[in-house]
C-alpha positions as CSV (number, residue, x, y, z in Angstrom):
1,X,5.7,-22.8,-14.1
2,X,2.9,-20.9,-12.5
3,X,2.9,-17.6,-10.5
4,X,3.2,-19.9,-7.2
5,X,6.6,-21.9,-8.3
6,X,7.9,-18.5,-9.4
7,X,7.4,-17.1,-6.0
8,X,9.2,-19.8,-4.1
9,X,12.1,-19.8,-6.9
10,X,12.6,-16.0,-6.2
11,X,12.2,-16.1,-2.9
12,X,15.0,-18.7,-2.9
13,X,17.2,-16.9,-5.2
14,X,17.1,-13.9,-2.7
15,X,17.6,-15.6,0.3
16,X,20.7,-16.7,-1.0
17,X,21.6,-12.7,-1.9
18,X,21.6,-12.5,1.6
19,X,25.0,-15.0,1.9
20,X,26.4,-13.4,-1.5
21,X,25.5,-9.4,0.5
22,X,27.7,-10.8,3.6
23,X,30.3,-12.4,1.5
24,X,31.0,-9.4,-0.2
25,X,31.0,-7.1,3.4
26,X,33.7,-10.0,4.9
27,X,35.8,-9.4,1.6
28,X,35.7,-5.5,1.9
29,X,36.4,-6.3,5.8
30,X,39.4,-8.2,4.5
31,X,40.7,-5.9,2.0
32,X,40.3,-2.6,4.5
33,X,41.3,-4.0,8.1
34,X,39.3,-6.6,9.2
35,X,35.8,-6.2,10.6
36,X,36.4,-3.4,12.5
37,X,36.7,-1.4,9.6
38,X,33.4,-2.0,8.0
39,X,30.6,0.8,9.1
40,X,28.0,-2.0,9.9
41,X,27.8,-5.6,10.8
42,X,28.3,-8.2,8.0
43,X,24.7,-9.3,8.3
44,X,22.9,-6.0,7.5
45,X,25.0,-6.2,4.3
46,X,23.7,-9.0,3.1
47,X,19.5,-7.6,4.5
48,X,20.8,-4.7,2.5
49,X,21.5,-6.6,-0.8
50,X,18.5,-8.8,-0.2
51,X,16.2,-5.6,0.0
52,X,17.4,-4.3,-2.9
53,X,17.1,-7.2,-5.0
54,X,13.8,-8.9,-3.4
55,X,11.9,-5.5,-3.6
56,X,11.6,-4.4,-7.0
57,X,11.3,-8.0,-7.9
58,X,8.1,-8.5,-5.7
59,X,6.8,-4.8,-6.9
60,X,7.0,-6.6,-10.4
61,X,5.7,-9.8,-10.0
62,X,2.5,-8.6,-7.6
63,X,1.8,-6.0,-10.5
64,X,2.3,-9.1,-13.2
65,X,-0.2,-10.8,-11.3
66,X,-2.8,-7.9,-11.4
67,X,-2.6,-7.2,-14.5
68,X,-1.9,-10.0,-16.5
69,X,-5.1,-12.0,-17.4
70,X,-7.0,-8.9,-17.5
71,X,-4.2,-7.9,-20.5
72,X,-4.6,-11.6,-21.8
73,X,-8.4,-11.7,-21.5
74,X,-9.2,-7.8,-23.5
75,X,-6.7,-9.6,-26.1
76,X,-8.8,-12.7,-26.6
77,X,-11.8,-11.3,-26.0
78,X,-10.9,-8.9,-29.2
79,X,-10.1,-11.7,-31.1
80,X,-13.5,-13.6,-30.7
81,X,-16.0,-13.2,-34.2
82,X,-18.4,-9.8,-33.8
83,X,-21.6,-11.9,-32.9
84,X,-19.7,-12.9,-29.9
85,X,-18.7,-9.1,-29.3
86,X,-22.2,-8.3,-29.5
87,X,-23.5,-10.2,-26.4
88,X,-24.3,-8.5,-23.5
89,X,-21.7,-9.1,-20.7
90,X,-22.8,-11.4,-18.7
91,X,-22.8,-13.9,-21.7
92,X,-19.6,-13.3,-23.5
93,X,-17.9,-13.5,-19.5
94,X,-19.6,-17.6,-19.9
95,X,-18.2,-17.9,-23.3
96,X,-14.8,-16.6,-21.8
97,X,-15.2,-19.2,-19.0
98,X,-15.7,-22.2,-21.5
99,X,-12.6,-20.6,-23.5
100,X,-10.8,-20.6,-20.4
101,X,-11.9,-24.0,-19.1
102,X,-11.3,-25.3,-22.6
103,X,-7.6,-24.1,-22.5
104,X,-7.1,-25.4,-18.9
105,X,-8.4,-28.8,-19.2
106,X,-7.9,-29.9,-22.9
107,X,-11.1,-31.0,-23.8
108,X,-12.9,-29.8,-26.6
109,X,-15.4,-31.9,-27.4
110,X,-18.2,-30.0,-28.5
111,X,-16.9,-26.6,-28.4
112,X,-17.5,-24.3,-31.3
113,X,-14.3,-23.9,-33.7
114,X,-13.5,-20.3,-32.6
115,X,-13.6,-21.1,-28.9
116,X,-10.7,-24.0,-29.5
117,X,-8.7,-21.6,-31.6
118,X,-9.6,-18.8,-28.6
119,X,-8.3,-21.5,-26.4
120,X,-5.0,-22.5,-28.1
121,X,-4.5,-18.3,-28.1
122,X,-5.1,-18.2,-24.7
123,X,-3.0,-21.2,-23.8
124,X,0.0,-19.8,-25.9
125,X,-0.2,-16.0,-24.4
126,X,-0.2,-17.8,-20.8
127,X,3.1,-19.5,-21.9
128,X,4.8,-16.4,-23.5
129,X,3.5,-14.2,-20.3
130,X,5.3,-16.4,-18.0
131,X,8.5,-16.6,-19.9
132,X,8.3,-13.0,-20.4
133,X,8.1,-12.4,-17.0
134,X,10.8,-15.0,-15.8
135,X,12.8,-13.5,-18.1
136,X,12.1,-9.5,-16.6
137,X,12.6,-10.7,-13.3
138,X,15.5,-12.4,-13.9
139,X,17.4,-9.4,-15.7
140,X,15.8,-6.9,-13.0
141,X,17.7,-9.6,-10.2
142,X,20.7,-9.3,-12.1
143,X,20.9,-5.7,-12.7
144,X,19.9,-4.5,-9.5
145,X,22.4,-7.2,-7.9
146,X,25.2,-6.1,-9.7
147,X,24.6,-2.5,-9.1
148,X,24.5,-3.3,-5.6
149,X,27.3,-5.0,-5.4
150,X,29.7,-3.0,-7.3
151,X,28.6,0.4,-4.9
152,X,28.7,-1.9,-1.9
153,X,31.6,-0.1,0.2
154,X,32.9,-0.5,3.7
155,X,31.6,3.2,4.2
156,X,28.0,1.7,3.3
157,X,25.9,2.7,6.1
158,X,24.2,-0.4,5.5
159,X,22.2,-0.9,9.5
160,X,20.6,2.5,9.3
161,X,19.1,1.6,5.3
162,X,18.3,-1.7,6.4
163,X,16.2,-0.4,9.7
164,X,14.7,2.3,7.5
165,X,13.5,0.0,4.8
166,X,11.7,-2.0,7.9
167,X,10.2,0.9,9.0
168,X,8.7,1.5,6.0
169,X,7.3,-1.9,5.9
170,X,5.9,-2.1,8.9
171,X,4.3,1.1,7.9
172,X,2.9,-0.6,5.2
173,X,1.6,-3.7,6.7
174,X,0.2,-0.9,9.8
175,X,-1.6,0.8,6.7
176,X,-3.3,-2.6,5.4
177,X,-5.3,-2.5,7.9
178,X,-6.8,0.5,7.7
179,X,-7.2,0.6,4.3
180,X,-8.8,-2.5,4.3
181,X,-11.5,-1.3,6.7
182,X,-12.3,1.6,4.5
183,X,-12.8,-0.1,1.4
184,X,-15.2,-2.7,3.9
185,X,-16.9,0.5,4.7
186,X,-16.9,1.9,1.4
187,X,-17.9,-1.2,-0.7
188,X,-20.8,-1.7,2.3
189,X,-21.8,1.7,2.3
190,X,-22.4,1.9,-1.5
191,X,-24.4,-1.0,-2.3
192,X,-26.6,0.3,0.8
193,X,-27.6,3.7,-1.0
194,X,-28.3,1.6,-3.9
195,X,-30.6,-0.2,-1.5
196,X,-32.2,3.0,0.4
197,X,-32.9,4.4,-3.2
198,X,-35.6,1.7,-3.9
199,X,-36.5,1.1,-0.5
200,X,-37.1,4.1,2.2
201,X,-34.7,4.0,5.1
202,X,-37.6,4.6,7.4
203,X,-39.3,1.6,6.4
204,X,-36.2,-0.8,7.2
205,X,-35.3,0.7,10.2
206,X,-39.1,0.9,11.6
207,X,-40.6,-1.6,9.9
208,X,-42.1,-4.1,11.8
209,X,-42.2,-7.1,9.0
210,X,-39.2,-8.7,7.1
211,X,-40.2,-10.6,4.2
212,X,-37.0,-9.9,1.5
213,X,-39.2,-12.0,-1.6
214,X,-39.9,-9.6,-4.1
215,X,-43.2,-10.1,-6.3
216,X,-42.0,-10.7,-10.2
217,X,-46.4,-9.9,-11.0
218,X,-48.5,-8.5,-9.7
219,X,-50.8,-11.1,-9.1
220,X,-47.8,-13.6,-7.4
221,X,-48.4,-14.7,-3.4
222,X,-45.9,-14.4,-1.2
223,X,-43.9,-11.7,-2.9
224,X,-45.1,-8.5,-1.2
225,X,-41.0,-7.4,-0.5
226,X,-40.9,-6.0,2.9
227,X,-37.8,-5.0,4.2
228,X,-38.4,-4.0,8.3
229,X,-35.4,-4.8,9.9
230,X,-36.8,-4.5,13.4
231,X,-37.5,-8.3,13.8
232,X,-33.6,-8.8,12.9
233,X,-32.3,-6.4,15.5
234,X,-34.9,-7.6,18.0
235,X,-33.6,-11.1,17.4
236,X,-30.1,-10.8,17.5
237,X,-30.4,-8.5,20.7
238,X,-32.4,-11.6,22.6
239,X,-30.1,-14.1,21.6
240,X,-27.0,-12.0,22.3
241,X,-28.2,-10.8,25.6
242,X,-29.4,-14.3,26.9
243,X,-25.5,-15.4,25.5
244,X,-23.9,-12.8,27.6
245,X,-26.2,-13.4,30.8
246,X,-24.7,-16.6,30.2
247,X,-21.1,-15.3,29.3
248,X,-20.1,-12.6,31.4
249,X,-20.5,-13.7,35.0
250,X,-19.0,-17.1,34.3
251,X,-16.1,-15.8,32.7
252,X,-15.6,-13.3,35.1
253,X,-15.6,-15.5,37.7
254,X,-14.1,-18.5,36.0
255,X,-11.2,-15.4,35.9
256,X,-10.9,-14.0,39.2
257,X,-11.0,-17.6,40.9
258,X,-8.6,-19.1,38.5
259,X,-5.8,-15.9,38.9
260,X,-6.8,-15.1,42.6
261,X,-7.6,-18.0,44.5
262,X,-6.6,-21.0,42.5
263,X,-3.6,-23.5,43.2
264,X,-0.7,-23.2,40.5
265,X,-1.8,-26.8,39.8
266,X,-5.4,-26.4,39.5
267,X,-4.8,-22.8,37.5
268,X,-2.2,-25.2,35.1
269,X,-5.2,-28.2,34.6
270,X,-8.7,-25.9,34.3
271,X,-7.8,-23.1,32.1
272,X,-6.4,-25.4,29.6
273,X,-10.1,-27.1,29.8
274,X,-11.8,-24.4,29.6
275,X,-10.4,-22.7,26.8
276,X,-11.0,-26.0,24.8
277,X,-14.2,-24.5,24.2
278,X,-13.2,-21.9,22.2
279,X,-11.4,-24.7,19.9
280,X,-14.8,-26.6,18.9
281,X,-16.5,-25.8,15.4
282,X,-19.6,-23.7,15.7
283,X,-21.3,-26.7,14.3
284,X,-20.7,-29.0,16.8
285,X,-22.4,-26.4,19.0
286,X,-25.4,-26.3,17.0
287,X,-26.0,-29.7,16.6
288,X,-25.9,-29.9,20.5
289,X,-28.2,-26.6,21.0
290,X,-30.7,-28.6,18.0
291,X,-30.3,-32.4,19.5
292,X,-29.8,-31.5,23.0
293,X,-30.5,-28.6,24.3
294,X,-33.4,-27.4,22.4
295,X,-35.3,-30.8,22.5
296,X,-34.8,-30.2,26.6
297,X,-36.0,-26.9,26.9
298,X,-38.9,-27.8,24.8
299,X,-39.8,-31.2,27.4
300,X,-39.2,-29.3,30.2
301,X,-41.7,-26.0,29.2
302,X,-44.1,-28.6,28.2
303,X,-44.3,-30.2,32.2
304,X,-45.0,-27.2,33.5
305,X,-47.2,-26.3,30.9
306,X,-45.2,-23.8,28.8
307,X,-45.7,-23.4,24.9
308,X,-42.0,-23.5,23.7
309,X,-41.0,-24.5,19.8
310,X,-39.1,-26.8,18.8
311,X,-36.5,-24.0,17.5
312,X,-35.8,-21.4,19.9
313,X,-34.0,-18.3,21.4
314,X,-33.2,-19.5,24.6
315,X,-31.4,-22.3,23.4
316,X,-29.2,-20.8,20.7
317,X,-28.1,-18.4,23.6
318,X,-27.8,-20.7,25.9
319,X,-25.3,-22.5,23.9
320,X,-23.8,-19.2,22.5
321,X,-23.0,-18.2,25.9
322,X,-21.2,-21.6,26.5
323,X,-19.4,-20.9,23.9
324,X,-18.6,-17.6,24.8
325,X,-17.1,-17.8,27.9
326,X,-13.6,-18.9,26.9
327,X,-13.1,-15.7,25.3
328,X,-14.2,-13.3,28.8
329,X,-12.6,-15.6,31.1
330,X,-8.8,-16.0,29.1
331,X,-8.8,-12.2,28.3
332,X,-10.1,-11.4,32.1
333,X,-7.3,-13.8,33.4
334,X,-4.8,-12.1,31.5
335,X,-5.7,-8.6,32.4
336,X,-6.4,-9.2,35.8
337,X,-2.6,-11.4,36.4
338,X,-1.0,-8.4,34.7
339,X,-2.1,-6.1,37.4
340,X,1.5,-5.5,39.4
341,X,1.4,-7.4,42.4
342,X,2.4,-4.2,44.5
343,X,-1.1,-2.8,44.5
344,X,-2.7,-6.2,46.2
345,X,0.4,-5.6,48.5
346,X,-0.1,-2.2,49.1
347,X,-4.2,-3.0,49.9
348,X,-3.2,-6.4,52.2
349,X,-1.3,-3.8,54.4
350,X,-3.7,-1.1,54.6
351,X,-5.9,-4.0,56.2
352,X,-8.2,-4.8,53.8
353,X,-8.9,-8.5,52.8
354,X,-8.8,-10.2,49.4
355,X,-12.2,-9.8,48.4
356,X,-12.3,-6.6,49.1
357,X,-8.5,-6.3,47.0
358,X,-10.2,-7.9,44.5
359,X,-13.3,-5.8,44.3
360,X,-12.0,-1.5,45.0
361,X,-8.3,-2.7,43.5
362,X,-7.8,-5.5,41.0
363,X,-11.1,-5.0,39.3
364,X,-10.6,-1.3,38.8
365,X,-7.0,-1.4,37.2
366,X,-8.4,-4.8,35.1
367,X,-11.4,-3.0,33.8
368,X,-10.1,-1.8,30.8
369,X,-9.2,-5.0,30.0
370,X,-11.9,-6.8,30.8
371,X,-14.2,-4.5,29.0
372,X,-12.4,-5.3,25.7
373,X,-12.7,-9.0,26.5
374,X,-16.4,-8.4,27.1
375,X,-16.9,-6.4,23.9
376,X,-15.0,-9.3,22.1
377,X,-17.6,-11.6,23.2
378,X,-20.2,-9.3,22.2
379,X,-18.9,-9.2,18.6
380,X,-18.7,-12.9,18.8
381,X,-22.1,-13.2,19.7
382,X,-23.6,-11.3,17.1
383,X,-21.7,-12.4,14.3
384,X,-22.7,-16.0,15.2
385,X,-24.7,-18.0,12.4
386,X,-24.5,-21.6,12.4
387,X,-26.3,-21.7,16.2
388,X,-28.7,-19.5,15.3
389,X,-29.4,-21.2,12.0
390,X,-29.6,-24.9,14.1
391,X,-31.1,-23.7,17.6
392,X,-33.5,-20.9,16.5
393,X,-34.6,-21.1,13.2
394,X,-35.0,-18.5,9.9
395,X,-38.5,-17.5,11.3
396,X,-38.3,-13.3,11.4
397,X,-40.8,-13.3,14.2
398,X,-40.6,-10.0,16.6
399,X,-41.0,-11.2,20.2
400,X,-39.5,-10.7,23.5
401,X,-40.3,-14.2,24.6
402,X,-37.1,-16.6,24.8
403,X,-38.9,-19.8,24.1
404,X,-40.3,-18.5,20.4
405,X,-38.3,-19.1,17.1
406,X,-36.1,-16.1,15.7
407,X,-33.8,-15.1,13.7
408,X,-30.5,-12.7,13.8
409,X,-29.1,-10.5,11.2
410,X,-26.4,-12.8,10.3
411,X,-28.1,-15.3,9.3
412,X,-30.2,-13.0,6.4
413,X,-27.4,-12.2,5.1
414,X,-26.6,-15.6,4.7
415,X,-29.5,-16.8,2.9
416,X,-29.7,-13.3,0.6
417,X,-26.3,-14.2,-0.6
418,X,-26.5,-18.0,-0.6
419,X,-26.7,-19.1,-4.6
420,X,-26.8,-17.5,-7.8
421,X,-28.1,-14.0,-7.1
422,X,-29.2,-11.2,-9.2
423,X,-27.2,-7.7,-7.3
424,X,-29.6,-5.0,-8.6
425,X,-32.4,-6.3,-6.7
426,X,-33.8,-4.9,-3.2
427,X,-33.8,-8.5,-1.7
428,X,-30.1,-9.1,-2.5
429,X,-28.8,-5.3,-1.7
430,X,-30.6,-5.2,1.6
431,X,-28.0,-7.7,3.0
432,X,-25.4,-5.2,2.2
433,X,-27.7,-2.5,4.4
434,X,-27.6,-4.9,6.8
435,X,-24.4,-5.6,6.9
436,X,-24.0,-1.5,7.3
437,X,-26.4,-1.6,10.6
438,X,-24.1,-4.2,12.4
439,X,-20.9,-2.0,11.4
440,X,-22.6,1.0,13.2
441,X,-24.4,-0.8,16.0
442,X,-20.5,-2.5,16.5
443,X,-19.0,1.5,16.5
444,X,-21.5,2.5,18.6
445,X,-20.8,-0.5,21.2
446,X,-16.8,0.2,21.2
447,X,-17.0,4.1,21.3
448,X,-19.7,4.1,24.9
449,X,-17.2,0.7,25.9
450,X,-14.5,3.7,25.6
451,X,-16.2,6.1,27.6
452,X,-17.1,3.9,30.4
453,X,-13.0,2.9,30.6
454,X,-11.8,6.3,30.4
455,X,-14.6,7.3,33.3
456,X,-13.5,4.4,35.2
457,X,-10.0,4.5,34.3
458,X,-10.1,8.6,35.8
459,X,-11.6,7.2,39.0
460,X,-8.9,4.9,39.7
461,X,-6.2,7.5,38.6
């Protein structure tokens, strides 16, 4: 029984605490009166027994989990001859692997003899772990259960201990969140100073030349290791702002027509089909922006005598801006239908007409709103990859010309981290540093999108 079937069986087990909690809040009901008597309803008796007995019982098993093969491991790993010990790291964690898969899939057909007899240890520490820990959690259930049960009173304030223990875990699942982001941060900002100490921050952020292939001699072509970002940055900022050209006044006015001036019956048919776009793979989009789109662009430059390459930006964002616009005109649509229905009254009797509603009344109180749909898409649009990769190319060129390959910062990240890589070099750390740049330029776009709704936001107020 693995970690997953003893899940399911506990969370079983403690569901059906839930029946035995109100069972035993009916009989004290019984015994003392009837239900009237008892200080809370059956139900929050038996979420109060559950609670108790499903709580410590996850606490154990999720630190179980954590800890157990790294226990199991350090024990096997102490077991193997000293020669083995010896190795540096990186080779006894293969050996442990081969242990591992040895134990796992039974064959040991040429395997050493100590790496079967690590394997047949491993095996039989697995088994005892997981009896041992059926066996905890089953005496922790019953303990705690009986406990419960025995001080379970009519007097048990039972709704407010229930609603407190909620409180504390939505609290908890509230702090995931941000505890997640900092360790993104942290983790990101770490391997980044590892980066800047072996290359100068000046040079990536200036640098006008991105070639990430370090030279292993001195005499090797191609290696010279140059790390300017500036080709990235100027890259992802064409593609992104020829995707929200595309974006942001289609959505927007997909929105305002579809909540403003649109039938019921055309509102109920077109926004369903337009938010189908936001349902297709990213891959179907490239293969259109490589087979279609791009192909055009390049026949059409070529008849009026325009140099355009087979891979370039204006097709990647034209395609990312298709793609886009699901996401600014459903958020729009939303924030603009939630606008109460008394202002447009209250501007309809002052004389004014519906454009003019829509421009100095419904666009005001839906820019908030819309400026967080907007930002959405601009998130979207920079984090895209597989477009890019298909419609523009890997080519680090720095231009301002649409119809030249580029590249975006995404997509070198990708292909530094794509395969077995080596993390204390410059050319696989600099995808953490530019990881970091897209964090800040992302805090930098949502802290001026904040200022421009609170400015708005105080000239509407």
């Amino acid at each position: 029984m693995d970690f997953s079937q003893i899940f399911m069986v506990m969370a079983a087990t403690i569901a059906m605490t839930f029946f035995l909690g109100r069972y035993r809040a009916l009989k004290l009901g019984q015994a003392t009166g009837g239900r009237k008597s008892l200080n809370s309803l059956p139900t929050y008796y038996g979420s109060l027994m559950a609670m108790w007995c499903g709580i410590p019982c996850f606490i154990l098993l999720a630190l179980w989990m954590m800890f157990d093969d790294v226990i199991i491991s350090q024990a096997i790993m102490q077991e193997l001859p000293q020669a083995v010990l010896e190795l540096p790291t990186n080779e006894r964690g293969l050996i442990f692997n081969m242990i591992s898969n040895t134990a796992e899939n039974g064959a040991r057909a040429g395997a050493e003899p100590y790496m079967v007899a690590a394997a047949e240890r491993l095996q039989s520490l697995r088994e005892t772990s997981q009896l041992t820990l059926i066996a905890c959690l089953a005496s922790l259930f019953l303990v705690i259960m009986l406990v419960v049960w025995a001080k379970m009173s009519a007097k048990t304030r039972a709704r407010s201990q229930v609603e407190k223990g909620f409180k504390w875990l939505l609290l908890i699942c509230a702090s995931i969140a941000i505890f997640t982001t900092a360790g993104i941060v942290f983790s990101v900002l770490f391997e980044s100073i590892r980066f800047f100490q072996s290359v100068p921050l000046t040079e990536f952020l200036f640098g006008l030349e991105w070639s990430p292939q370090m030279a292993i001699r001195s005499d090797q072509v191609g290696g010279s290791g140059a790390f300017g970002a500036v080709p990235l940055f100027a890259g992802t900022l064409l593609i992104s702002a020829i995707a929200m050209v595309i974006a942001v006044p289609a959505g927007l006015m997909a929105a305002i027509y579809l909540s403003e001036y649109a039938r019921p019956a055309v509102r109920s048919a077109v926004k369903p089909l337009l938010e189908v776009l936001a349902g297709i793979p990213t891959v179907v989009y490239g293969f259109f922006a490589a087979l279609t789109v791009a192909p055009f662009i390049r026949d059409t430059g070529g008849l009026i005598g325009l140099s355009v390459s087979s891979e370039s930006a204006l097709a990647a964002g034209l395609v990312m801006g298709i793609m886009i616009i699901p996401f600014v005109s459903s958020l729009s649509d939303d924030v603009i239908n939630a606008v109460p229905q008394s202002l447009r009254d209250g501007a309809y009797g002052l004389g004014a007409t519906r454009s003019e509603t829509i421009k100095q009344v419904v666009i005001p109180a839906a820019l908030p709103g819309i400026v967080g749909g907007i930002l959405l898409a601009v998130s979207r649009a920079i984090g895209e990859t597989m477009i890019v990769v298909m419609a523009a190319g890997l080519a680090a060129n720095l231009t301002a010309n649409p119809l030249e390959s580029v590249t975006t910062v995404t997509v070198q990240i990708v292909t530094l981290l794509v395969g077995d890589q080596e993390f204390n070099s410059p050319k696989t750390l600099s995808a953490f540093a530019l990881g970091l740049m897209l964090f800040t330029i992302t805090l930098v776009l949502n802290y001026v999108a904040l200022l421009v709704v609170k400015k708005y936001r105080e000239q509407y107020e």
